[in-house]
N, C-alpha and C positions, 0 to 999 in steps of 0.2 A: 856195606851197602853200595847200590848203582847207584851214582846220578845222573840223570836226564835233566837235557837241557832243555828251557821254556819255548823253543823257539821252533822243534823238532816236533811238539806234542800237535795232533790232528785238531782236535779241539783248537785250540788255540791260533792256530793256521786257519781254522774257520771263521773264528772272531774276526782278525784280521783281514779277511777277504772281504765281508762283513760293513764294517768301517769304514774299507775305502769306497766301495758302491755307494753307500750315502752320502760319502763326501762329493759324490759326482754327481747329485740331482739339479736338474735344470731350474735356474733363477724365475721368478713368477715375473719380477721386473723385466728383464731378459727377452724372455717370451714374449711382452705386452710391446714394447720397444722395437722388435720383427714386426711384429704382426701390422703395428702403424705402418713401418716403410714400407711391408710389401703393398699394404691396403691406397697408400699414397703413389709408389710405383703402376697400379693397378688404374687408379682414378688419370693418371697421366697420361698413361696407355689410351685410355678410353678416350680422353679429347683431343689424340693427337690425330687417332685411326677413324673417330665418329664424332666430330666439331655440336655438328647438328642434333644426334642424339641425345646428346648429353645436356646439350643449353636445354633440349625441350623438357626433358625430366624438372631441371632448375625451376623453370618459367612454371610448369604445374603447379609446382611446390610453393611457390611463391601468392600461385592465385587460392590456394586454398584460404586463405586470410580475408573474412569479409570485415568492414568495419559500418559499425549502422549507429544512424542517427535519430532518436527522436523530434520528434516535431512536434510544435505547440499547435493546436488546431486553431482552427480561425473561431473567435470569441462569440460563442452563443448568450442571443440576451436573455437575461433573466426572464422565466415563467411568467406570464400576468397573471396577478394573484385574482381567485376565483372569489367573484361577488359573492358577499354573507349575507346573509337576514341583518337587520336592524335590531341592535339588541334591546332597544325598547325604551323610552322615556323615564326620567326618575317618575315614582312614584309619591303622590301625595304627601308629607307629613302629618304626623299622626298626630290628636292632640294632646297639647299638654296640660297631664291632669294635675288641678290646684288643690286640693287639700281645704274643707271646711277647717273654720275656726276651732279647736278645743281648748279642756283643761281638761288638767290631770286632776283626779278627785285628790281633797286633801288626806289624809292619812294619818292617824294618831297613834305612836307607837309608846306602850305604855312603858314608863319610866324615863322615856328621852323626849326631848323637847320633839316638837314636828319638824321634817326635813322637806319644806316645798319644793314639787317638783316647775322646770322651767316649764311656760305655757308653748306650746305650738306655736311658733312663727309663721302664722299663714291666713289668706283673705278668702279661698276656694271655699267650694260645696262638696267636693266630691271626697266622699268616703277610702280610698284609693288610688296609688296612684303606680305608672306600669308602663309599658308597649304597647301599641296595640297594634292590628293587621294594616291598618291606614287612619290617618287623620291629619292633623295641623301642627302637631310637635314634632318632638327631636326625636321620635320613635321609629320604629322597623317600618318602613313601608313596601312597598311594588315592587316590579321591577323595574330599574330606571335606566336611562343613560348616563350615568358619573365616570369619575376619573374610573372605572374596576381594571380590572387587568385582563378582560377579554382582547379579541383579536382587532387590532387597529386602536387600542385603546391609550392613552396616554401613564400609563401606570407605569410601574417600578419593574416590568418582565421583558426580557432580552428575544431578543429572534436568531435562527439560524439562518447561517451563510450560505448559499446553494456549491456547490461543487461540482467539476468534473469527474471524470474518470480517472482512474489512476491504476497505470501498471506495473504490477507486483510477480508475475510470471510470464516464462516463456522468452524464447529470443531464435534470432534467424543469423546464424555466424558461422554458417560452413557451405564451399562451395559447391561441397558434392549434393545440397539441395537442388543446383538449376542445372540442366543438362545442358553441351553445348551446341551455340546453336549453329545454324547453315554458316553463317558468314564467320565463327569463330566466335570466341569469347573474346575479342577485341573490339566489335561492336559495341560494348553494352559495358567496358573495361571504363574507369574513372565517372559513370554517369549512374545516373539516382532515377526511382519512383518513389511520388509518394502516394500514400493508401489513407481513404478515413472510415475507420470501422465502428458501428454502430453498435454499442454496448449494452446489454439487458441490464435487468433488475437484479439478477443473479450472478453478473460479473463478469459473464461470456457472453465473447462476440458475437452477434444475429448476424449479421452482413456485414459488406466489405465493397466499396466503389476506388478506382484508381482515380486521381484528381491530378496527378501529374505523370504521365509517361514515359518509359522509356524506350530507348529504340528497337527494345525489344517487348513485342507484346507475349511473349509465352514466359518471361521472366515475370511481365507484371502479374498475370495471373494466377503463377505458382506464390510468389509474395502473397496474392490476396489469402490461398488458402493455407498457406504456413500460417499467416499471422492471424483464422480465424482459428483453426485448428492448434494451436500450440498456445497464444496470451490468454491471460486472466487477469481479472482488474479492480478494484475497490471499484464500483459503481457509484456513479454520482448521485446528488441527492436535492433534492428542492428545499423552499426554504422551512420547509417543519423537520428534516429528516429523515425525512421517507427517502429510502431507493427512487431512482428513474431512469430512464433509457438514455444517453446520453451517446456523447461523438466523440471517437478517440484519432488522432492522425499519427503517422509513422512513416519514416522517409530510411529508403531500406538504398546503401549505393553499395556499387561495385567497384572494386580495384585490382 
């Protein structure tokens, strides 16, 4: 028999070409480690040949970041509560009826001694005794004015608190809302407007007044309609609970 040697066989010479090509595939770490230095050689380039271009990119970037502040609105006083009718005077007592005199008949029960019964405890005439619609007793009478638990009345029942408005949606935090104006976004840069928006029954804003300006009036005005157009609000409430139209304020700055 031939022997042939492992090393001569084609096959095998192909494994081995094989083998080493996958030994040489490029490190994924490797690549990522290039790719930084040239992207940082590239960024170096940039501020050394265009100072100016490159800070203004930064500075965009920078202003994109609004920060906004609530405000407490200035304190509305309570509703005056709306005159009631008079709920009306007690009524009469009714009187109280006294019970004529009786006995109870006696009663002979055959084989047993007789068991008396006790007489009525009473000085009255009347047959009956009850409520009546009105009179001089401790009975049902009228209608009156007593301690009851109507409205204003000194009874045992609680009232509600009136409330504002209260914002539960909606918010104003991105630059590319105000467009910039004539004299730059330096103008209108570290300073405030505030807004006080007029809240329905149903939680959305009706209107919208600026009470504190800024030195820009085309920023104020786009404030007023973002923040009618975008908040939603727990609507206030008077003191039964009912919904009511109420004042919300909002202090929107720029940096």
């Amino acid at each position: 028999m031939r022997a042939t040697l492992g090393p001569q066989q084609p096959s095998d010479y192909l494994v081995r070409m094989s083998d080493t090509s996958a030994d040489r595939r490029p490190n994924l770490g490797t690549l990522t480690i290039v790719m930084l230095l040239h992207g940082l050689a590239l960024y170096g380039l940039a501020r050394a040949l265009a100072p100016d271009f490159v800070a203004s990119l930064e500075r965009q970037g920078l202003e994109a970041i609004t920060i906004v502040t609530p405000v407490v609105p200035e304190p509305v006083p309570p509703p005056t509560p709306q005159d009631r009718p008079d709920e009306g005077a007690q009524g009469a007592p009714g009187r109280q009826a006294v019970p004529r005199p009786a006995e109870a008949p006696e009663v002979r029960v055959p084989l047993q001694p007789p068991i008396p019964l006790p007489p009525v405890s009473s000085t009255g005439a009347a047959t009956r005794a009850g409520a009546a619609a009105s009179g001089e007793g401790t009975g049902a009478g009228g209608v009156g004015s007593g301690a009851g638990s109507g409205f204003g009345g000194d009874g045992q029942g609680g009232r509600f608190t009136p409330t504002q408005p209260v914002k539960i949606a909606g918010d104003i935090n991105s630059a590319a809302d105000y467009p910039t104006p004539p004299g730059g976004r330096e103008i209108r840069r570290g300073r405030s407007v505030t807004i006080f928006l007029t809240v329905g029954t149903d939680g959305r804003p009706t209107g919208c007044r600026v009470a504190s300006p800024s030195p820009d009036p085309e920023a104020d005005r786009i404030t007023c309609e973002l923040a009618v157009e975008r908040f939603r609000f727990e609507p206030a409430r008077n003191a039964d609970g009912e919904p009511v139209a109420g004042t919300y304020g909002w202090r929107q700055r720029w940096f």
